[in-house]
PDB file of N, CA, C and O in Angstrom:
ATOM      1  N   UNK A   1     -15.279 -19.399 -25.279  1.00  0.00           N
ATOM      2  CA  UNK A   1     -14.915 -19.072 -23.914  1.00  0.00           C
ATOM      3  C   UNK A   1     -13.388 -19.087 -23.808  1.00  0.00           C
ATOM      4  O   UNK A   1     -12.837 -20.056 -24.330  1.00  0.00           O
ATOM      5  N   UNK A   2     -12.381 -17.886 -23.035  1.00  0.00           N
ATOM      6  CA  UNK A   2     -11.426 -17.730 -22.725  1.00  0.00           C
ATOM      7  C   UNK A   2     -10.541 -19.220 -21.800  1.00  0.00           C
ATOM      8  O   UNK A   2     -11.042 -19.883 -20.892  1.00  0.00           O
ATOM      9  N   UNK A   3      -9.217 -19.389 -22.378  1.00  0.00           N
ATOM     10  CA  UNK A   3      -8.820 -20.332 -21.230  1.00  0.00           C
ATOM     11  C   UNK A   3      -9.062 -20.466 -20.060  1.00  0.00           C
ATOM     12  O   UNK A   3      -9.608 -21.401 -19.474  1.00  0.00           O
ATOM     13  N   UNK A   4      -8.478 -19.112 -19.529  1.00  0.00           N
ATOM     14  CA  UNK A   4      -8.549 -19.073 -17.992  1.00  0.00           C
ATOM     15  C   UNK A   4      -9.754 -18.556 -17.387  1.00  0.00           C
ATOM     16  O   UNK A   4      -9.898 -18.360 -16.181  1.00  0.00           O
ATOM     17  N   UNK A   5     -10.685 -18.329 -18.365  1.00  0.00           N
ATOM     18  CA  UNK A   5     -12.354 -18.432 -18.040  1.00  0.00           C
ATOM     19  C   UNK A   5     -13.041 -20.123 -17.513  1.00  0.00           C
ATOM     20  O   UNK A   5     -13.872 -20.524 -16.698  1.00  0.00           O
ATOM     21  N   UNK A   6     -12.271 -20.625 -18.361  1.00  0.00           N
ATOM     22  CA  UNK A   6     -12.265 -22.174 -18.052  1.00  0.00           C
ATOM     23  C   UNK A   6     -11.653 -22.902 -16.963  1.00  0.00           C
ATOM     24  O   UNK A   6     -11.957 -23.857 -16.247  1.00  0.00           O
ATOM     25  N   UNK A   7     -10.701 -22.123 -17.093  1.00  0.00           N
ATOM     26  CA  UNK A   7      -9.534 -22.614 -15.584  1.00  0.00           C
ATOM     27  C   UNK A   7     -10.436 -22.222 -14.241  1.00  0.00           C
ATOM     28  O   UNK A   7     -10.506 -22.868 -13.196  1.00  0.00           O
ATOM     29  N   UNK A   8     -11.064 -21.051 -14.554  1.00  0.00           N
ATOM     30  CA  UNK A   8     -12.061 -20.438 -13.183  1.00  0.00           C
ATOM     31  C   UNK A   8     -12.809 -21.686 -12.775  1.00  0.00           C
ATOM     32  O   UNK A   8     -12.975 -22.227 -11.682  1.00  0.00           O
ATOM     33  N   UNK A   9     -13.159 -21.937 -13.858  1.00  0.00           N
ATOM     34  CA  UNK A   9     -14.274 -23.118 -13.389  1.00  0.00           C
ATOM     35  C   UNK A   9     -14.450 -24.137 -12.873  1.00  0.00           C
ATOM     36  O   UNK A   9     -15.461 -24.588 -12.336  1.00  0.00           O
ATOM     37  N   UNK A  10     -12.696 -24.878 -13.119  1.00  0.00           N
ATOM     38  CA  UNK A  10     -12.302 -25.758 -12.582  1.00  0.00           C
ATOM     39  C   UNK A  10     -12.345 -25.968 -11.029  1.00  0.00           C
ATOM     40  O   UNK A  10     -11.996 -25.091 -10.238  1.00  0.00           O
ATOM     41  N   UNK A  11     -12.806 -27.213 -10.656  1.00  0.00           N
ATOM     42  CA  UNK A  11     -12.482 -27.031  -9.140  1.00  0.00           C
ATOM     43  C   UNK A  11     -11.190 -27.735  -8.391  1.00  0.00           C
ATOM     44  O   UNK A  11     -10.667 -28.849  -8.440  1.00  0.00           O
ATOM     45  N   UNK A  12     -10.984 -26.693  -7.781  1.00  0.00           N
ATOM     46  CA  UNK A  12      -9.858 -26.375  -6.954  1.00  0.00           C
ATOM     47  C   UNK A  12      -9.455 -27.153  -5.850  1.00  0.00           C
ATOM     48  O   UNK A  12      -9.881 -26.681  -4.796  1.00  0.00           O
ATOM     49  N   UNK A  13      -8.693 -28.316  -5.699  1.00  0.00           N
ATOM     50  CA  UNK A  13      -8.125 -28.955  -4.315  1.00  0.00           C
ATOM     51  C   UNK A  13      -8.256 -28.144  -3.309  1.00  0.00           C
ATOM     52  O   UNK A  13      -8.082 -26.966  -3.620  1.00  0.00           O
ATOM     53  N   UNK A  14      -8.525 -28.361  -2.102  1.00  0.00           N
ATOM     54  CA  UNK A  14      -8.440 -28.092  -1.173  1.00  0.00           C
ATOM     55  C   UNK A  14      -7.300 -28.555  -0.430  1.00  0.00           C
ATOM     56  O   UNK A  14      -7.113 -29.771  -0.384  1.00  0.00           O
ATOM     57  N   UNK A  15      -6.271 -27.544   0.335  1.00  0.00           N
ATOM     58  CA  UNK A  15      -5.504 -27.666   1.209  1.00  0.00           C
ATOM     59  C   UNK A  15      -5.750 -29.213   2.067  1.00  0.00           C
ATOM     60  O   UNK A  15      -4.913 -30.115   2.021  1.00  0.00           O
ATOM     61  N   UNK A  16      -6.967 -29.304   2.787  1.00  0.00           N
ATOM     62  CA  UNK A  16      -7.038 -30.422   3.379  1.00  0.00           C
ATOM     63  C   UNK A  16      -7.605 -31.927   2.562  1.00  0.00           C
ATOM     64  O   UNK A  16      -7.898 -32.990   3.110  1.00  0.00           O
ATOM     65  N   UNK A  17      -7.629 -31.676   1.455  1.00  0.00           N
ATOM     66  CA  UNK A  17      -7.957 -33.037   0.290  1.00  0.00           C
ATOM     67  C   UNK A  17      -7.127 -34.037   0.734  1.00  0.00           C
ATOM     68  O   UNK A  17      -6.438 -34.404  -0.219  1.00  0.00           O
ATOM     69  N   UNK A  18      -6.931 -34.501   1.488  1.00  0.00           N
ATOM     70  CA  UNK A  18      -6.141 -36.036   1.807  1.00  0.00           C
ATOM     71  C   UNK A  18      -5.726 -36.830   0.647  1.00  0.00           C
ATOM     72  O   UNK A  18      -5.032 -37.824   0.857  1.00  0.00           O
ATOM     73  N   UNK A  19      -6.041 -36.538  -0.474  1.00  0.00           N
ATOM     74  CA  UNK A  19      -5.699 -36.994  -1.981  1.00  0.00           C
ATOM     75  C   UNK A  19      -4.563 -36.448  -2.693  1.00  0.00           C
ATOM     76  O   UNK A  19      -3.624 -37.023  -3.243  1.00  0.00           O
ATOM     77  N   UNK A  20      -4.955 -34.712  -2.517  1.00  0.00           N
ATOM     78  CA  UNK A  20      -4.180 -34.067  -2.667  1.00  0.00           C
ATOM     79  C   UNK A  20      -2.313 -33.895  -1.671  1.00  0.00           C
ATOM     80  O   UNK A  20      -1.145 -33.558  -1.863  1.00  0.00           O
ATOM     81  N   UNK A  21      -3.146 -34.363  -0.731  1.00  0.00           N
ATOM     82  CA  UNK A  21      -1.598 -34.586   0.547  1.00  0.00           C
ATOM     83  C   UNK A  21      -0.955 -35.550   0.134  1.00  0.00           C
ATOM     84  O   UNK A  21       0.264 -35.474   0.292  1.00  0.00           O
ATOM     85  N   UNK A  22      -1.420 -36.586  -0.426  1.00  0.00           N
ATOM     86  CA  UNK A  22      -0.943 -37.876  -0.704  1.00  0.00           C
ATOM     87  C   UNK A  22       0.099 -37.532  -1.701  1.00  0.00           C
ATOM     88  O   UNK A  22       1.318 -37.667  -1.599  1.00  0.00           O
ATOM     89  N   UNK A  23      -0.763 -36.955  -2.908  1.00  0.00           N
ATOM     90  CA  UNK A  23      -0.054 -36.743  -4.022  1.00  0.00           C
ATOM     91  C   UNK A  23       1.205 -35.877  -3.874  1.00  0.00           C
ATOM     92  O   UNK A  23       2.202 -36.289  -4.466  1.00  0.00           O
ATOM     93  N   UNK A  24       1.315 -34.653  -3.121  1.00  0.00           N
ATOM     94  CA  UNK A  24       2.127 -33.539  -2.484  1.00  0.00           C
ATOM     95  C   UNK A  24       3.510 -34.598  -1.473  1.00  0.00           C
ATOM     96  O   UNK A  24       4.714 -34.375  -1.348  1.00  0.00           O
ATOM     97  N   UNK A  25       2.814 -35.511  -1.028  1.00  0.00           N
ATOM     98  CA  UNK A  25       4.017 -36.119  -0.258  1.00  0.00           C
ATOM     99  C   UNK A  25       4.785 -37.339  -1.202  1.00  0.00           C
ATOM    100  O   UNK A  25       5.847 -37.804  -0.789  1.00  0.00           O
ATOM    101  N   UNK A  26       4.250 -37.778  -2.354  1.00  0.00           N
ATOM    102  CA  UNK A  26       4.985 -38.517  -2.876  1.00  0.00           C
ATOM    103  C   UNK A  26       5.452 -37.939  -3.891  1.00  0.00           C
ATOM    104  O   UNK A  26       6.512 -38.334  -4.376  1.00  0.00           O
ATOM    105  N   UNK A  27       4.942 -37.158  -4.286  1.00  0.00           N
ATOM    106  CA  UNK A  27       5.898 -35.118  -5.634  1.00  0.00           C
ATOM    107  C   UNK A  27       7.108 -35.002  -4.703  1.00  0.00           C
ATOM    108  O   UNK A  27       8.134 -34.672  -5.298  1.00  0.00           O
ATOM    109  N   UNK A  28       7.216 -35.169  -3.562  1.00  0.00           N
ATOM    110  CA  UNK A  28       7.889 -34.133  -2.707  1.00  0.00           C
ATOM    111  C   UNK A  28       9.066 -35.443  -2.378  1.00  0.00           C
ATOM    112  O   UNK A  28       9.931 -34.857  -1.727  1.00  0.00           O
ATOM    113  N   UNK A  29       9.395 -36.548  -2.481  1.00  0.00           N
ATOM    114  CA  UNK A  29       9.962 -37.632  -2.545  1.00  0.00           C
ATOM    115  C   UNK A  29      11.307 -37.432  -3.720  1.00  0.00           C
ATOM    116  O   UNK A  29      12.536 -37.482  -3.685  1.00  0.00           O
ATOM    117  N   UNK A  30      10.221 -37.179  -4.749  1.00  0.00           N
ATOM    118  CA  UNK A  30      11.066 -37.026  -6.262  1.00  0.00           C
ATOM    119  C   UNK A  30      11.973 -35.699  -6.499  1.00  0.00           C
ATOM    120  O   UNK A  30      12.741 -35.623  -7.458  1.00  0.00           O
ATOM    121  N   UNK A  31      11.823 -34.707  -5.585  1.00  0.00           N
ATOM    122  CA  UNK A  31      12.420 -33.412  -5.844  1.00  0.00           C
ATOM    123  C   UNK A  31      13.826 -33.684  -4.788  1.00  0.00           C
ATOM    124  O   UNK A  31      13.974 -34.478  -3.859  1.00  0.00           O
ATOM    125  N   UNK A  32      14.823 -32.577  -5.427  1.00  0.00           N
ATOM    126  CA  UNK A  32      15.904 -32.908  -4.236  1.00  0.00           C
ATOM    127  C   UNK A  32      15.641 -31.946  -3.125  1.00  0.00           C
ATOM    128  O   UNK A  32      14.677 -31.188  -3.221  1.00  0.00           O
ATOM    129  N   UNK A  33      16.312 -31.919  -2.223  1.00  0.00           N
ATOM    130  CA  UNK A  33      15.830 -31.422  -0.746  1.00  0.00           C
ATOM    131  C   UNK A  33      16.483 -29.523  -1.006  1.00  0.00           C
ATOM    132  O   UNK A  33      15.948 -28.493  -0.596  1.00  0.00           O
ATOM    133  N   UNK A  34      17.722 -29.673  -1.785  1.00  0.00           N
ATOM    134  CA  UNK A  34      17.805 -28.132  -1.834  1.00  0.00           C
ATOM    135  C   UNK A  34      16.782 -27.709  -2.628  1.00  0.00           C
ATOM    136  O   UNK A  34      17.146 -26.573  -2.932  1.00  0.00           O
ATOM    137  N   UNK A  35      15.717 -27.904  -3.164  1.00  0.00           N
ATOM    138  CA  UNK A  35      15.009 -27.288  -3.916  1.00  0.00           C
ATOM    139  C   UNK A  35      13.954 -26.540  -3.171  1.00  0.00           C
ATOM    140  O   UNK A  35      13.483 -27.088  -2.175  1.00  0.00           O
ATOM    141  N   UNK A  36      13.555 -25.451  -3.495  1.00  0.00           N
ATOM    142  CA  UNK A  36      12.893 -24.325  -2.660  1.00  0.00           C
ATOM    143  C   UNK A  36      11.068 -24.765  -2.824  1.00  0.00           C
ATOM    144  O   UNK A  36      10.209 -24.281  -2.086  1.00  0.00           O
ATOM    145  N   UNK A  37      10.763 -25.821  -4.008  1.00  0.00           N
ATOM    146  CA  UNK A  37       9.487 -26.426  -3.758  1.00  0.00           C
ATOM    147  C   UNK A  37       9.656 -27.580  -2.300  1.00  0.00           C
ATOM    148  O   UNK A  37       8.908 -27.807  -1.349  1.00  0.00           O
ATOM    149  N   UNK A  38      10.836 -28.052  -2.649  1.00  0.00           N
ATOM    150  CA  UNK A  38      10.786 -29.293  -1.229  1.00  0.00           C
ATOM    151  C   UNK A  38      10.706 -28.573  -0.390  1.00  0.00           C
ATOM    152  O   UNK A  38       9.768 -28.738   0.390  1.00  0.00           O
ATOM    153  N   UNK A  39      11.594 -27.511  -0.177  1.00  0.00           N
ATOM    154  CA  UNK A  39      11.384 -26.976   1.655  1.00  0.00           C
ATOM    155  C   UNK A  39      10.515 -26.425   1.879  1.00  0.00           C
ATOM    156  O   UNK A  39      10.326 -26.286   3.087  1.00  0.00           O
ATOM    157  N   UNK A  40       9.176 -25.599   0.676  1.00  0.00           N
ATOM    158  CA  UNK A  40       8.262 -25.219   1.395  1.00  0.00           C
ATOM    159  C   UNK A  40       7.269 -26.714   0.957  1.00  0.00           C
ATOM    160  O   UNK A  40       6.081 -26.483   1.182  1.00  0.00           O
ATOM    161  N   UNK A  41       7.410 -27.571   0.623  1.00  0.00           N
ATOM    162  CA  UNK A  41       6.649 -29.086   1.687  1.00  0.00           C
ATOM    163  C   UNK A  41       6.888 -28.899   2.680  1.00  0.00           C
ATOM    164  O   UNK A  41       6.075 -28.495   3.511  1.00  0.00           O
ATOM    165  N   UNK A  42       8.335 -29.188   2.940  1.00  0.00           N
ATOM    166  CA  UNK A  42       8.475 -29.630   3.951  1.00  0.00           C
ATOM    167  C   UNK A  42       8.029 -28.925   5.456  1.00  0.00           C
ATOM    168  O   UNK A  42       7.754 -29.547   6.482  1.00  0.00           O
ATOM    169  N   UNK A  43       8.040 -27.545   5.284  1.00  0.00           N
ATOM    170  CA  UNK A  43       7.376 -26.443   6.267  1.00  0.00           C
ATOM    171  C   UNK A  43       6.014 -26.583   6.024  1.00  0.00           C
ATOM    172  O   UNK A  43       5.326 -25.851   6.736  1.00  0.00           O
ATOM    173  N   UNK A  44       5.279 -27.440   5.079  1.00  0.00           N
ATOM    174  CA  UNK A  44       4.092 -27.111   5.152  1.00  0.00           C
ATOM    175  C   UNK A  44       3.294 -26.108   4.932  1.00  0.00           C
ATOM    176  O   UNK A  44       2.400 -25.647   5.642  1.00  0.00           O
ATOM    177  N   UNK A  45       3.676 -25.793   3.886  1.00  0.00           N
ATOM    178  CA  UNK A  45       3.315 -23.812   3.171  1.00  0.00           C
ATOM    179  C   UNK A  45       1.867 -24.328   2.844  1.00  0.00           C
ATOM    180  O   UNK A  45       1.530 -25.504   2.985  1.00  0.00           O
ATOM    181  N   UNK A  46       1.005 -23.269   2.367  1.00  0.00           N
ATOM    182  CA  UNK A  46       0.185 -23.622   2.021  1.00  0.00           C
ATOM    183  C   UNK A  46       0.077 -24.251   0.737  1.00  0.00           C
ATOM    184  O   UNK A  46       0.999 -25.049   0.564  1.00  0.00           O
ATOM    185  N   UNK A  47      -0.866 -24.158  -0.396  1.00  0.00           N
ATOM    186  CA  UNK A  47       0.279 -25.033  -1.337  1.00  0.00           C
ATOM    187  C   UNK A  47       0.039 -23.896  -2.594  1.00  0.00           C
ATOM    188  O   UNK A  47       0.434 -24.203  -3.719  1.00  0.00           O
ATOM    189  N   UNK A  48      -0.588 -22.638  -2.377  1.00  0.00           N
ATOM    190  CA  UNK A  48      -0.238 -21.238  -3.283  1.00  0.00           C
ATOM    191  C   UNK A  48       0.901 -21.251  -3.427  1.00  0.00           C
ATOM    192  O   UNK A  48       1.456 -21.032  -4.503  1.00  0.00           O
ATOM    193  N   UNK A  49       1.533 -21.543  -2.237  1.00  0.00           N
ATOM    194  CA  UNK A  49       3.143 -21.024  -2.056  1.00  0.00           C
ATOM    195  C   UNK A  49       3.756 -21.628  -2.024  1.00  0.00           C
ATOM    196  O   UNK A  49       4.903 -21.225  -1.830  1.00  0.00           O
ATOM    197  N   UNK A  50       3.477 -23.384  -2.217  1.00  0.00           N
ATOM    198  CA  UNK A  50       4.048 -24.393  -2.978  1.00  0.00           C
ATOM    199  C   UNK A  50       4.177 -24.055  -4.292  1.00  0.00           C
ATOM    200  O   UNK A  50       5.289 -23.919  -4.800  1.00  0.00           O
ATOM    201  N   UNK A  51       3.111 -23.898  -4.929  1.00  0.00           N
ATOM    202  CA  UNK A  51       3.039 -23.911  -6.395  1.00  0.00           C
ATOM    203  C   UNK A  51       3.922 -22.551  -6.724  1.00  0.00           C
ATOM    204  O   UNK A  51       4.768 -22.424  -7.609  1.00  0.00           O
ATOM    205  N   UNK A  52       3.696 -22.047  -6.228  1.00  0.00           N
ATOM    206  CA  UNK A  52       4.905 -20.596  -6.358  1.00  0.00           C
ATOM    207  C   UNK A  52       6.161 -20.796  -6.338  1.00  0.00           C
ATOM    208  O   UNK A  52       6.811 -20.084  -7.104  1.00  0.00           O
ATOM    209  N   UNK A  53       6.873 -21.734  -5.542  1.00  0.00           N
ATOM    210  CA  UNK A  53       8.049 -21.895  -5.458  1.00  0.00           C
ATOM    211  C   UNK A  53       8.434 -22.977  -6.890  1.00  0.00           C
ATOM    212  O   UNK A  53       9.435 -23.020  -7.605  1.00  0.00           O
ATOM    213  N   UNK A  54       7.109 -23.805  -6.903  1.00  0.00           N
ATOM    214  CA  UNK A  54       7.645 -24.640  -8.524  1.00  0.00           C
ATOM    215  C   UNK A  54       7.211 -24.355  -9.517  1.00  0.00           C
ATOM    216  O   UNK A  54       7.098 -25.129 -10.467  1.00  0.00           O
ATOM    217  N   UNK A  55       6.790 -22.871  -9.498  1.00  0.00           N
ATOM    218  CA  UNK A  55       7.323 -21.435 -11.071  1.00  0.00           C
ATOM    219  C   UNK A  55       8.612 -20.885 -10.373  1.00  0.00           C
ATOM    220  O   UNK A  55       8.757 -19.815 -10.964  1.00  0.00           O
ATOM    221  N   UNK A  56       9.476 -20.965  -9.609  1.00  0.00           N
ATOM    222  CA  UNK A  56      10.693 -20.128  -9.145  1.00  0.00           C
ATOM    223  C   UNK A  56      11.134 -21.231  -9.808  1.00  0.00           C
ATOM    224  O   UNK A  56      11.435 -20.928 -10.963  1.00  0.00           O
ATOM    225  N   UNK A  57      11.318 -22.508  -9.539  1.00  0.00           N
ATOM    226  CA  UNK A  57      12.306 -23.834  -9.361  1.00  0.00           C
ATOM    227  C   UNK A  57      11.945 -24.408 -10.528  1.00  0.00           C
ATOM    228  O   UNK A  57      12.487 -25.506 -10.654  1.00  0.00           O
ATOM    229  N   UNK A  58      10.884 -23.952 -11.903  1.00  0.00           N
ATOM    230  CA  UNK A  58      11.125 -24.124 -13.225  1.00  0.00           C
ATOM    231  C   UNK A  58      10.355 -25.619 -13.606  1.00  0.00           C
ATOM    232  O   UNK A  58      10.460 -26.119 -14.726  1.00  0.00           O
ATOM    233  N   UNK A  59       9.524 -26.279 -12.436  1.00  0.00           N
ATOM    234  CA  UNK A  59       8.657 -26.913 -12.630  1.00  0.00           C
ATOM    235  C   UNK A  59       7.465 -26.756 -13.464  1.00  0.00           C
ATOM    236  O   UNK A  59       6.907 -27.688 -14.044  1.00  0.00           O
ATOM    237  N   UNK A  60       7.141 -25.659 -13.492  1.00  0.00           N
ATOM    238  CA  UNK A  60       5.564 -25.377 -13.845  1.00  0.00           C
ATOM    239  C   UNK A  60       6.123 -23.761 -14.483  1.00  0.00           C
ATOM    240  O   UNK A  60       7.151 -23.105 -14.314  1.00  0.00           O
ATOM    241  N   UNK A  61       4.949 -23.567 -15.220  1.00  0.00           N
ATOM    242  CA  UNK A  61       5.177 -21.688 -15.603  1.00  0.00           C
ATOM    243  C   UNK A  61       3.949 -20.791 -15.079  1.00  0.00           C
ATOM    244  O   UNK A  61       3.776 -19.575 -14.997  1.00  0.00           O
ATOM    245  N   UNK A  62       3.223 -21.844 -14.779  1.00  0.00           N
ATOM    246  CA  UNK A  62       1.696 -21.341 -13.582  1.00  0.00           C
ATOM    247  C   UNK A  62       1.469 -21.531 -12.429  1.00  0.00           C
ATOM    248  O   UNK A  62       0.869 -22.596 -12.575  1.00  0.00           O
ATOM    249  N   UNK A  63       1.459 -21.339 -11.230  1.00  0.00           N
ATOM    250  CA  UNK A  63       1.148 -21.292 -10.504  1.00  0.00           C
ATOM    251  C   UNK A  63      -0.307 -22.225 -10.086  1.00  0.00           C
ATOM    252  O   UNK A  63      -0.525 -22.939  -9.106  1.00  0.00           O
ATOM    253  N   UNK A  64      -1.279 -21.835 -11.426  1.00  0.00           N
ATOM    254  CA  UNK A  64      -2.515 -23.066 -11.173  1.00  0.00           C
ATOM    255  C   UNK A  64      -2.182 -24.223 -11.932  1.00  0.00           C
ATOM    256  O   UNK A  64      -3.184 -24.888 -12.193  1.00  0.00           O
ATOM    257  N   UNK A  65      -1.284 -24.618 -12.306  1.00  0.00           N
ATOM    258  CA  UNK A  65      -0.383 -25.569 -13.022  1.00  0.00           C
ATOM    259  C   UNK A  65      -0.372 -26.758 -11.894  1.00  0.00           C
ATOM    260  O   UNK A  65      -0.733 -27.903 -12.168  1.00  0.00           O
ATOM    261  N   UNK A  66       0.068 -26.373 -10.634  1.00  0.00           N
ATOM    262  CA  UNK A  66       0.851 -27.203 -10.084  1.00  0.00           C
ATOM    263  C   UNK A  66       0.014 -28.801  -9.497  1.00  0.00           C
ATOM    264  O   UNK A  66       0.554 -29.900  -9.367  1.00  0.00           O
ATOM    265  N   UNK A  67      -1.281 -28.470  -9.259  1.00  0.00           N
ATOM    266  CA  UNK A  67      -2.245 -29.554  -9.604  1.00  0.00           C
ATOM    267  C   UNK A  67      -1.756 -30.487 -10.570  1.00  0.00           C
ATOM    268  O   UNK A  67      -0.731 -31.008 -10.132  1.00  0.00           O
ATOM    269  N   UNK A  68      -2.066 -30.921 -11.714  1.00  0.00           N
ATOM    270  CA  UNK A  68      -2.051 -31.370 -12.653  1.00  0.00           C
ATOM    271  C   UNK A  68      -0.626 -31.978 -13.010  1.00  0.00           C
ATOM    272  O   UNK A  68      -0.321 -33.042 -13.550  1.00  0.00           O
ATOM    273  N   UNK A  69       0.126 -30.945 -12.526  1.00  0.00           N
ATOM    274  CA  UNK A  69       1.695 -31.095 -12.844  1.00  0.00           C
ATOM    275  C   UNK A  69       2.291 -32.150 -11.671  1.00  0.00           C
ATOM    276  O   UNK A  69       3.127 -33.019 -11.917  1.00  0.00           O
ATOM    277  N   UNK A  70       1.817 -31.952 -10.619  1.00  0.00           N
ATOM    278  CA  UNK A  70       2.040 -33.293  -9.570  1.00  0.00           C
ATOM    279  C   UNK A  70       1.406 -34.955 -10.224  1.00  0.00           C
ATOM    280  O   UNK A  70       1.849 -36.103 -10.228  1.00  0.00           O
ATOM    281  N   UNK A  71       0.816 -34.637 -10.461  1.00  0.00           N
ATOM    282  CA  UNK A  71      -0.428 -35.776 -10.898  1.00  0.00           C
ATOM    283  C   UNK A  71       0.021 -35.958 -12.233  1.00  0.00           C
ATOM    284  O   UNK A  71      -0.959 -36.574 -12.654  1.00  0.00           O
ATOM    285  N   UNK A  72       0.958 -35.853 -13.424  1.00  0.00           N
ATOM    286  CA  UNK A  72       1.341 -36.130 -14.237  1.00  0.00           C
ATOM    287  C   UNK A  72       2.807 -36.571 -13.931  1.00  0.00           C
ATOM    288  O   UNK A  72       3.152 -37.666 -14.373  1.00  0.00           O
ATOM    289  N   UNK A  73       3.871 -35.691 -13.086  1.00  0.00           N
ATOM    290  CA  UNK A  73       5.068 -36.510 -12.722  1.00  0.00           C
ATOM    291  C   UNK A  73       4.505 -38.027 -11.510  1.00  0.00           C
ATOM    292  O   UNK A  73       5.387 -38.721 -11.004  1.00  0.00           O
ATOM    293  N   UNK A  74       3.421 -38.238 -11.299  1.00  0.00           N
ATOM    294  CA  UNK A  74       3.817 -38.870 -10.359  1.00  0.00           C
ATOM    295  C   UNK A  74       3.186 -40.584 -11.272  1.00  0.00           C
ATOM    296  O   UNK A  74       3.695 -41.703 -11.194  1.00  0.00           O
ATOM    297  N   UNK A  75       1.730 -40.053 -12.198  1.00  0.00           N
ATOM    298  CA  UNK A  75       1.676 -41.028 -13.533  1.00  0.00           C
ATOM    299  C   UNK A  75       2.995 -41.729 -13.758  1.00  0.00           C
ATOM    300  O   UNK A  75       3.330 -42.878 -13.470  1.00  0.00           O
ATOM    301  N   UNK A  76       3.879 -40.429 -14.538  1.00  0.00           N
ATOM    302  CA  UNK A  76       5.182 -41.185 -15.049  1.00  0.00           C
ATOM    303  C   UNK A  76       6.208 -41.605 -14.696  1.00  0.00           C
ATOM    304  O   UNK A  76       7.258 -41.645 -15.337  1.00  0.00           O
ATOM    305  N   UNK A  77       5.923 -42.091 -13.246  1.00  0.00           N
ATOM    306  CA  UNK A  77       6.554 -42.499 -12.044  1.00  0.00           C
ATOM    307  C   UNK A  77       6.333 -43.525 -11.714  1.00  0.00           C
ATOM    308  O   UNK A  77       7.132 -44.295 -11.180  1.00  0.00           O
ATOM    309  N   UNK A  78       5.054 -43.755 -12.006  1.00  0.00           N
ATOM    310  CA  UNK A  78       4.538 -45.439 -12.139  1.00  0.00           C
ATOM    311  C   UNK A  78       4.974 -46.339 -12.493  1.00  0.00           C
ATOM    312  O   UNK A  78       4.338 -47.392 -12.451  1.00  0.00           O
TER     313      UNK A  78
END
């Protein structure tokens, strides 16, 4: 089976995951404020267009990355 046949399968946070907010507001702590992932936190983008801005801002190189990629900087933050 293809990677991103696999990635399909995965399930997907939901915008309103209160787990996921958690994690998004303490990611969003660690970034500096000119950064174009913080300000769309901070507007409250959806988080497509979160994760979009951290493939612009060189966080991630995927877009479905950005899951995982919160939840691993915030591990090594511990």
């Amino acid at each position: 089976m293809e990677e991103s046949a696999l990635r399909a399968e995965e399930p997907r946070a939901s915008q309103d995951d209160p787990r996921l907010q958690d994690l998004i507001a303490e990611f969003r702590e660690m970034l500096p404020g000119r950064s174009a992932t913080a300000q769309a936190i901070d507007r409250n983008e959806p988080w497509e267009q979160i994760a979009l801005k951290a493939v612009e801002d060189g966080y991630i190189e995927l877009a479905d990355q950005f899951d995982a990629f919160v939840e691993i900087c915030l591990r090594r933050a511990a």
